[in-house]
NUMAR-94358 format. One record per residue: residue in three letters; x, y, z of N, C-alpha, C in turn. Coordinates in steps of 0.1 Angstrom, whole numbers, plus 5000, padded with zeros to 4 digits. Example, Ala and Ser with C-alpha at 12.3 -4.5 7.8 and 13.67 -1.06 7.14 Angstrom:
BEGIN
type = ala n_xx = 5132 n_yy = 4943 n_zz = 5078 ca_xx = 5123 ca_yy = 4955 ca_zz = 5078 c_xx = 5132 c_yy = 4967 c_zz = 5078
type = ser n_xx = 5128 n_yy = 4978 n_zz = 5071 ca_xx = 5137 ca_yy = 4989 ca_zz = 5071 c_xx = 5129 c_yy = 5000 c_zz = 5079
//
This chain:
BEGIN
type = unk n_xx = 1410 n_yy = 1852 n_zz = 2516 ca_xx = 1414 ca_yy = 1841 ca_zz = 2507 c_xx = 1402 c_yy = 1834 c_zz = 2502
type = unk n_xx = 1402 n_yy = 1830 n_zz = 2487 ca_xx = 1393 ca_yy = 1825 ca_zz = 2483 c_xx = 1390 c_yy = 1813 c_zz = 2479
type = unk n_xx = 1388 n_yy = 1803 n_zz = 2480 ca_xx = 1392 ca_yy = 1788 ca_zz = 2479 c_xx = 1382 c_yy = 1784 c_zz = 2468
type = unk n_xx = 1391 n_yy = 1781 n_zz = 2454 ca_xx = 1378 ca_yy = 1773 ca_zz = 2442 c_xx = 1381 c_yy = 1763 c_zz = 2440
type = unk n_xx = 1385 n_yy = 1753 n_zz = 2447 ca_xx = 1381 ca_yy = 1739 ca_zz = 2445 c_xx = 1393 c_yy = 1734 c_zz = 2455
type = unk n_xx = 1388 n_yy = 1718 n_zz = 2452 ca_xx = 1399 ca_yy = 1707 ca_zz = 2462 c_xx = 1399 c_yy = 1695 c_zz = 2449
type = unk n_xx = 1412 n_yy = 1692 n_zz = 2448 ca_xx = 1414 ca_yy = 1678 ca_zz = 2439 c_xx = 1406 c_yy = 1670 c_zz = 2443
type = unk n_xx = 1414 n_yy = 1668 n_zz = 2460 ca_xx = 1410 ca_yy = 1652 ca_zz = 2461 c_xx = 1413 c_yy = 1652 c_zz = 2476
type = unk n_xx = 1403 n_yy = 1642 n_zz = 2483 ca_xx = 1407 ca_yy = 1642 ca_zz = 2499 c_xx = 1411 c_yy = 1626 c_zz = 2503
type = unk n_xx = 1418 n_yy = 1626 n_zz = 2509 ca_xx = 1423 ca_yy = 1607 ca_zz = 2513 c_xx = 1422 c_yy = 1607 c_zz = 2528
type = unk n_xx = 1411 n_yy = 1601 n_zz = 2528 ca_xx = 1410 ca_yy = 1595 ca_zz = 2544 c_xx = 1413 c_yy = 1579 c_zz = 2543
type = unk n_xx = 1423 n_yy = 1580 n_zz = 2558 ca_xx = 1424 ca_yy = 1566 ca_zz = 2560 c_xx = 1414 c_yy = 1555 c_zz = 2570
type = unk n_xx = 1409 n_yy = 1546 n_zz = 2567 ca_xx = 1403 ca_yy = 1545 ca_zz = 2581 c_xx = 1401 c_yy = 1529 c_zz = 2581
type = unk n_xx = 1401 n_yy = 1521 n_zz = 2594 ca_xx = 1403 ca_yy = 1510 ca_zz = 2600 c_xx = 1392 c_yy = 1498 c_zz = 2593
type = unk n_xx = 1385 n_yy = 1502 n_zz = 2587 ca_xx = 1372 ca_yy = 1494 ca_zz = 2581 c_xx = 1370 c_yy = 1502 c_zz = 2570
type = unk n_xx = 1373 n_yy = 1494 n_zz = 2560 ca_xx = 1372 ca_yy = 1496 ca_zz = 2545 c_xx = 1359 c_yy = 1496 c_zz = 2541
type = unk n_xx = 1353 n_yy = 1483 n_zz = 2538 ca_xx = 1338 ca_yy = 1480 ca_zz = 2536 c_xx = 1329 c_yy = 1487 c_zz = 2545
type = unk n_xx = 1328 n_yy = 1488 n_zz = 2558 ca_xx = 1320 ca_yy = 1496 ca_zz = 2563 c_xx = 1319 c_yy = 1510 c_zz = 2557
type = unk n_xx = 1329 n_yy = 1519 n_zz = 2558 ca_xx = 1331 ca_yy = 1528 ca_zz = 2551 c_xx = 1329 c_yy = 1528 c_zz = 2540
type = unk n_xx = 1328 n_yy = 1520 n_zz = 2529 ca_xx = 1324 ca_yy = 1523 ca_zz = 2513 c_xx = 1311 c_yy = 1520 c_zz = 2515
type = unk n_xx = 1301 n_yy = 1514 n_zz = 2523 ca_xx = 1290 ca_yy = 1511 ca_zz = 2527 c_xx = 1281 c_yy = 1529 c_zz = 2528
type = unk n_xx = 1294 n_yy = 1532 n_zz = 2540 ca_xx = 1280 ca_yy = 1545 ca_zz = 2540 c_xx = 1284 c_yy = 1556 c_zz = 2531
type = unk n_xx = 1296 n_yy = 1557 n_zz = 2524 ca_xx = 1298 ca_yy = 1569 ca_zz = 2514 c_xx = 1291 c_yy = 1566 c_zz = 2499
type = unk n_xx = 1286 n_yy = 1553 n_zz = 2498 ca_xx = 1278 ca_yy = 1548 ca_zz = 2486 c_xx = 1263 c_yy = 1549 c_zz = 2491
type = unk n_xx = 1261 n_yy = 1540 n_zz = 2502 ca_xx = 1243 ca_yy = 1544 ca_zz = 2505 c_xx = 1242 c_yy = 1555 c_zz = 2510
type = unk n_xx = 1248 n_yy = 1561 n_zz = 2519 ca_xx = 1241 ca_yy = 1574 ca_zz = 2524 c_xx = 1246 c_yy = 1584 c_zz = 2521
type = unk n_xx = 1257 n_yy = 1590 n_zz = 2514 ca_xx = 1261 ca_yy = 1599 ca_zz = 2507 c_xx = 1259 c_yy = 1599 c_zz = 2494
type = unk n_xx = 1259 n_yy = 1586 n_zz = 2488 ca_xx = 1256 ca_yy = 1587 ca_zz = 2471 c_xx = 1268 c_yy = 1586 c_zz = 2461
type = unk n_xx = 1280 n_yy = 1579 n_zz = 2469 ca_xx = 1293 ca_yy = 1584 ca_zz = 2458 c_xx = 1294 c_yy = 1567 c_zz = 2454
type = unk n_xx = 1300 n_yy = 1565 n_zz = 2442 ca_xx = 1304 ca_yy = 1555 ca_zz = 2432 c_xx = 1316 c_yy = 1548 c_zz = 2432
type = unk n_xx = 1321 n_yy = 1539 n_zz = 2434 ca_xx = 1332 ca_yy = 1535 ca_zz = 2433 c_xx = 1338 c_yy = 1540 c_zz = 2422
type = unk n_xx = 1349 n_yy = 1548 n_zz = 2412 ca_xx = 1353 ca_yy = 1545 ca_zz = 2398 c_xx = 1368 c_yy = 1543 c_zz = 2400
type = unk n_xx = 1375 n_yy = 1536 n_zz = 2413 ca_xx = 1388 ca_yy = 1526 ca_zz = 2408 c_xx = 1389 c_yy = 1518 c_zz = 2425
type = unk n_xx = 1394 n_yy = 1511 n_zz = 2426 ca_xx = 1402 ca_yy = 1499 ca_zz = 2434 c_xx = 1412 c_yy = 1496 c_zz = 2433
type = unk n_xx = 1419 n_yy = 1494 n_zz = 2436 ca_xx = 1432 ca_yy = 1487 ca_zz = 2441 c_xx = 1443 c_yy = 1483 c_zz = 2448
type = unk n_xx = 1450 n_yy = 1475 n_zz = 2452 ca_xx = 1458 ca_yy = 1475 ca_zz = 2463 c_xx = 1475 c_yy = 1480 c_zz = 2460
type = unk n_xx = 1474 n_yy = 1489 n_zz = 2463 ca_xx = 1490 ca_yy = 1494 ca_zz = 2465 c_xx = 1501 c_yy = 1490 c_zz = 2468
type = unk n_xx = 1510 n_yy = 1480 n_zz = 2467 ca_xx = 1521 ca_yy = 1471 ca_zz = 2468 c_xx = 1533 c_yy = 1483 c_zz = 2477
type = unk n_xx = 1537 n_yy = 1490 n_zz = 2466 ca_xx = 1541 ca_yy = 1504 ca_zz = 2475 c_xx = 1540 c_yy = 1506 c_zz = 2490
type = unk n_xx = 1528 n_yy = 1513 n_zz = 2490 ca_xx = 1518 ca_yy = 1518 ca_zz = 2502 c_xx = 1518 c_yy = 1504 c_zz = 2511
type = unk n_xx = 1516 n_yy = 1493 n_zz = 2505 ca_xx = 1508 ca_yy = 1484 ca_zz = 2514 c_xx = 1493 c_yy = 1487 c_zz = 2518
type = unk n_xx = 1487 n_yy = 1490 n_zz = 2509 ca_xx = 1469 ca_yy = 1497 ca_zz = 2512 c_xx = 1463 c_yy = 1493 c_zz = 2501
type = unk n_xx = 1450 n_yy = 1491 n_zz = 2502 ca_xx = 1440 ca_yy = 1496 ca_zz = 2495 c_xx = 1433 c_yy = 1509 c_zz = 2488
type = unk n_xx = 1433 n_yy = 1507 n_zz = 2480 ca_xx = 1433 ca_yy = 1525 ca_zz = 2475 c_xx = 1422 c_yy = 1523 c_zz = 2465
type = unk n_xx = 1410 n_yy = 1532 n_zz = 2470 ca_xx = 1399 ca_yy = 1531 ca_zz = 2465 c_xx = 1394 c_yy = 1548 c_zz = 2462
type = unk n_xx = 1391 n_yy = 1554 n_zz = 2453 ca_xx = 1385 ca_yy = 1567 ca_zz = 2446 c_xx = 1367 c_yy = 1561 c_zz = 2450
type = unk n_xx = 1362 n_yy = 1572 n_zz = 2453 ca_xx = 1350 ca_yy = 1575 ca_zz = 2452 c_xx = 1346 c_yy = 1589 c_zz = 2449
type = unk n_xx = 1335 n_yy = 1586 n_zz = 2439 ca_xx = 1329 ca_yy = 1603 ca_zz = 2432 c_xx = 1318 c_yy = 1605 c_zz = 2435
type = unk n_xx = 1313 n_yy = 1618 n_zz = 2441 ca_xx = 1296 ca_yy = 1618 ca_zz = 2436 c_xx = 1294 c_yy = 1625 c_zz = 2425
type = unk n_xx = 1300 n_yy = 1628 n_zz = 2415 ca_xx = 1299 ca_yy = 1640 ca_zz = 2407 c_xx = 1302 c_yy = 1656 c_zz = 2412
type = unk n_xx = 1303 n_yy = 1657 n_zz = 2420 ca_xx = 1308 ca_yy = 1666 ca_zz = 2427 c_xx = 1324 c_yy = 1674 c_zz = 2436
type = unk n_xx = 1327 n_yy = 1657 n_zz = 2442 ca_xx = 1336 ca_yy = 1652 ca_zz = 2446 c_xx = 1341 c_yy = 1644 c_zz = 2446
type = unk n_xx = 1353 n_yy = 1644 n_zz = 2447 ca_xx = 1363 ca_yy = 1626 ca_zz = 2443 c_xx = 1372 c_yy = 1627 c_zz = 2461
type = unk n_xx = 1367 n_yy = 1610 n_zz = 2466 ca_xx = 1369 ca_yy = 1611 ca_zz = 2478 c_xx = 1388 c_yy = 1597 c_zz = 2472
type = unk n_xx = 1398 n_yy = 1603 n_zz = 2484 ca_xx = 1407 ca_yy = 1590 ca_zz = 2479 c_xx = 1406 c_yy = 1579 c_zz = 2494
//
């Protein structure tokens, strides 16, 4: 089986800011959306490095 790509991966995790901390300094990826999910009840934040889009 040959795998050509992944949309999109959604990790959840207990510390928001920390986590956007090291996926921006030490990975390199961008914030390009924010917002809070009324729905969900979450924060729902996209990160890209041009490569990959993290949810």
């Amino acid at each position: 089986m040959f795998i050509k790509g992944l949309d999109h991966i959604s990790i959840i995790v207990s510390n928001v800011e920390e986590n956007i901390r090291f996926y921006k300094e030490i990975l390199g990826f961008k914030i390009v959306k924010d917002f809070y999910d009324e729905k969900e009840k979450a924060r729902i934040i996209f990160l890209d490095n041009g490569n990959s889009m993290l949810e």
